[in-house]
N, C-alpha and C positions, 0 to 999 in steps of 0.2 A: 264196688267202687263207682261214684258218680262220674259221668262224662262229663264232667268240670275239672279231673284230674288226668295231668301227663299219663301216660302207662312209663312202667317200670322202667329206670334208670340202673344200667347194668353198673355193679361198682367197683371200684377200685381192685386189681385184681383178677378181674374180667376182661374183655376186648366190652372199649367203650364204645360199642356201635349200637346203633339203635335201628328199628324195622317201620317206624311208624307213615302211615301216610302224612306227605310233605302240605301244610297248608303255608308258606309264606306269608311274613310281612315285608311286603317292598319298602325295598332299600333304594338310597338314594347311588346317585356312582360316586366312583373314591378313585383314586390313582392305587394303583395295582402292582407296579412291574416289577416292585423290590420285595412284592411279596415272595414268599418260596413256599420250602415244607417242611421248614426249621420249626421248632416250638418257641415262639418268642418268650421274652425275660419278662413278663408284663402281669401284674392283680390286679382284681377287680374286687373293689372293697365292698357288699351287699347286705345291706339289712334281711331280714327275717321278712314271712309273708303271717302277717296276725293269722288269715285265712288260711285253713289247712285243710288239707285230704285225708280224711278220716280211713282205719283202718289200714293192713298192708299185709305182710307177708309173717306168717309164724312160724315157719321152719327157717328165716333168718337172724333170729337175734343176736347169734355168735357174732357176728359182722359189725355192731357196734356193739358189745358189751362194755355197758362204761360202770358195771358190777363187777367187771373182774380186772386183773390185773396183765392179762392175755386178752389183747385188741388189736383190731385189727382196721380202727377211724385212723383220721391223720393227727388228731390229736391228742391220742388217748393218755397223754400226761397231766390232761385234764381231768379226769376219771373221780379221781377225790374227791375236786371241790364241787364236780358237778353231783358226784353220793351226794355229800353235804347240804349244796341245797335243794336238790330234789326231794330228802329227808323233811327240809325243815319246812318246805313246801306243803309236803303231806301232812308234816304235824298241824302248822296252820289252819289248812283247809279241815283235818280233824275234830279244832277247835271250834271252828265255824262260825268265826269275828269278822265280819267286816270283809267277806271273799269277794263283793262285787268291787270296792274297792279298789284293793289288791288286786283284781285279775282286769279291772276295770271294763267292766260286761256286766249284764244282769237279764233275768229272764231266763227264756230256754237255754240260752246259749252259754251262758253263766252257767247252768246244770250239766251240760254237755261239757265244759271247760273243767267242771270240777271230777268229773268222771273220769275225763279223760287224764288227769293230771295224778288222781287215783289210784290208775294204772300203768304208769309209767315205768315201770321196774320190769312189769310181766307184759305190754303191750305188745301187737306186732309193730315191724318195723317196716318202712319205705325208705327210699334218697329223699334227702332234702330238698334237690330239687323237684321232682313228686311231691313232698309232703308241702310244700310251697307252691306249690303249681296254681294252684284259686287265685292268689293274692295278684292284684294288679300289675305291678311289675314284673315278676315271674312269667306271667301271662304273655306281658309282651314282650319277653324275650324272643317266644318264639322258636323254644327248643326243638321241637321235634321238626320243623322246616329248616333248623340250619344244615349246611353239608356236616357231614362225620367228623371232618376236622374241624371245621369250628366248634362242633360240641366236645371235642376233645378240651380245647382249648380254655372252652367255660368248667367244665366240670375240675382239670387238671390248676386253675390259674384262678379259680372263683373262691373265694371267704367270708363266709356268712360271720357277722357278727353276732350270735343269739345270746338272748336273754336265761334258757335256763342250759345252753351248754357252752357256752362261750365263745368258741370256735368251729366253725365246722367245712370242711369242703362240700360241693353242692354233691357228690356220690356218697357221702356218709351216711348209713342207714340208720333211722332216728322213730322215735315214735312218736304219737297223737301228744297234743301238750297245751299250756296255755301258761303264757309270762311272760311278759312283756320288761325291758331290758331296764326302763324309767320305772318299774313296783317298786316300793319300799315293804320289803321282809319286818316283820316283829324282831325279829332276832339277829338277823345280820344285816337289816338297812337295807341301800337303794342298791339295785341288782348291779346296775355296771359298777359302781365303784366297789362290790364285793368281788367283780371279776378283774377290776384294772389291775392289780399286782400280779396275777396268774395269766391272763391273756398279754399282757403286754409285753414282757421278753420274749414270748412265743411269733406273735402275730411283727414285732420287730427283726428277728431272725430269718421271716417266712419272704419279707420284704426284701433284704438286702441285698442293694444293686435291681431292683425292678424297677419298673415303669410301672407306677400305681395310680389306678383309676381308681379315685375315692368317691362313691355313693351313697356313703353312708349319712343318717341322718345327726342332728344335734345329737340325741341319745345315746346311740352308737358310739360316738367319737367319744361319749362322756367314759369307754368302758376303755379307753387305750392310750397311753401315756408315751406319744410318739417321738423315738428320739431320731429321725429323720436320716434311718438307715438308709433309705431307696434312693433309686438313680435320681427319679425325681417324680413327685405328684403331683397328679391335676385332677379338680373338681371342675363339675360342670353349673352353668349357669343358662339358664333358658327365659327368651326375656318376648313378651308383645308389645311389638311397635304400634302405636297409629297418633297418625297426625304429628309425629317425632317426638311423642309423651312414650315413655320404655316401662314397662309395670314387670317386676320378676314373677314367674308363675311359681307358685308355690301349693298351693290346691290343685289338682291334675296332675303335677309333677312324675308322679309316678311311673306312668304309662309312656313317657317319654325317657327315662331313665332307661325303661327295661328294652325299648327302641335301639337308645345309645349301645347297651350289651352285646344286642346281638350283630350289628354292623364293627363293634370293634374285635368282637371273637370272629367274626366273617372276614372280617379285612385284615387282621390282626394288627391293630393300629398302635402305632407306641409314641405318638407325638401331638401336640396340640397341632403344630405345623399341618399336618398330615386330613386334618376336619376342610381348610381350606377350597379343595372341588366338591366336596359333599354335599348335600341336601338332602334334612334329615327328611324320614316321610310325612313328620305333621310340617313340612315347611322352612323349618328352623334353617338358619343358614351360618357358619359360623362369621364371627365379628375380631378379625384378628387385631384391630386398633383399641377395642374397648376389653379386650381379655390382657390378662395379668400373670407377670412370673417375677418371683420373688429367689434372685440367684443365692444369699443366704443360706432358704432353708430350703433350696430345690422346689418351691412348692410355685403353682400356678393354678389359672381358674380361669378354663374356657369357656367365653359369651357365647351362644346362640340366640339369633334371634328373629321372630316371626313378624316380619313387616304387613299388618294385615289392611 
């Protein structure tokens, strides 16, 4: 395993503690006092990391067998549809039409993707968090420097949106893969909308009555047909000032997302309100006159913004 990858993520089942030396990302301060050592009501909606940690453990595939009907992920009622198109994925790639495509890569890595995708039935397995750990947000989460109870928090309260399993908590043990959630299949079409009828009473049930942090991107959302179970959601917005011209960032975005994560598993924050003393560590500061809540459908969208 390269030292580009978290070490092992104990899962579900296990005591979620982890042994790893602490590298922090400073945090900015937050008001604190009404914190305790309750598990708050609160999700965190998170895309997939393209970039993954190759290789993992082979004495665990029981732990996610999504072959059998005896599992032990948190969503192994998915198990089906993800046979089905990991099946249809292999016959594809079989065929050998148009796989840059589809997996949208070419070159080595395109070769590495198809190998890996190959063996997916028989691979080892890591957590998603691990198997995610390259990818830039992931990265700055900054897991292995939060306390024990914030990684409780993420691991316990975090939902991957994925492209070839639909749901996952970040402790589910998954293997090597390459699908991105916007492919279109030869045979059953664009990946999220084969998953929206099967993820979305799931991922609405998992919601109800939370405080949902929504991170997910356009894609993502395309796979979830949200009937606005939760207490209430908020998406973020990250914006650079200068000269009083406001430009939203949207390239970089990443690495500030995975920022937000780890301060709101560390603080365990359940309010827009609540962003008000903070400052993020790239600076960002929140904007409570130019942020938005829509009491209808619970939904809001907190500004921050970098006055540079």
């Amino acid at each position: 395993m390269g030292d580009r990858c978290l070490p092992a993520v104990l899962h579900h089942g296990q005591r979620k503690v982890v042994s790893w030396s602490t590298l922090r990302i400073k945090t900015g301060t937050i008001r604190t006092s009404w914190i305790g050592t309750f598990m708050p009501r609160f999700s965190i909606l998170l895309p997939p990391s393209e970039g993954k940690c190759p290789g993992g453990n082979p004495f665990a595939p029981d732990m996610f067998d999504y072959r059998s009907s005896s599992t032990f992920n948190y969503f192994s009622e998915l198990n089906p549809e993800r046979r089905k198109l990991i099946t249809a994925l292999q016959e594809v790639i079989t065929a050998g039409k148009d796989l840059d495509t589809l997996l949208g890569i070419k070159g080595e890595s395109l070769d590495e993707a198809i190998e890996a995708n190959k063996r997916v039935f028989e691979a080892p397995l890591m957590s998603a968090m691990q198997r995610y750990s390259p990818g830039v947000m992931f990265k700055s989460m900054d897991f292995a420097g939060l306390p024990t109870g914030a990684q409780r928090r993420l691991l316990e309260n975090g939902i991957i949106v994925s492209g070839l399993f639909g749901l996952l908590r970040p402790d589910d043990l998954i293997p090597d893969y390459r699908l991105r959630i916007d492919a279109v299949m030869p045979t059953l079409g664009k990946v999220s909308r084969y998953w929206r009828p099967f993820i979305s009473p799931l991922l609405n049930e998992a919601l109800k009555g939370h405080i949902v942090w929504n991170l997910l991107p356009s894609s993502q959302k395309e796979a979830w047909d949200d009937t606005h179970a939760y207490e209430q959601m908020i998406e973020l917005r990250f914006f650079d000032e200068e000269n009083g011209e406001r430009k939203l960032i949207t390239h970089g975005v990443k690495p500030l997302r995975g920022q937000m994560v780890n301060v709101i598993v560390r603080e365990a924050i359940e309010r827009m309100e609540d962003l008000k003393d903070w400052v993020h560590p790239a600076g960002y500061v929140y904007d409570e006159a130019e942020s938005s809540w829509d009491e209808a459908t619970r939904t809001g969208s907190a500004t921050l913004v970098r006055r540079l």
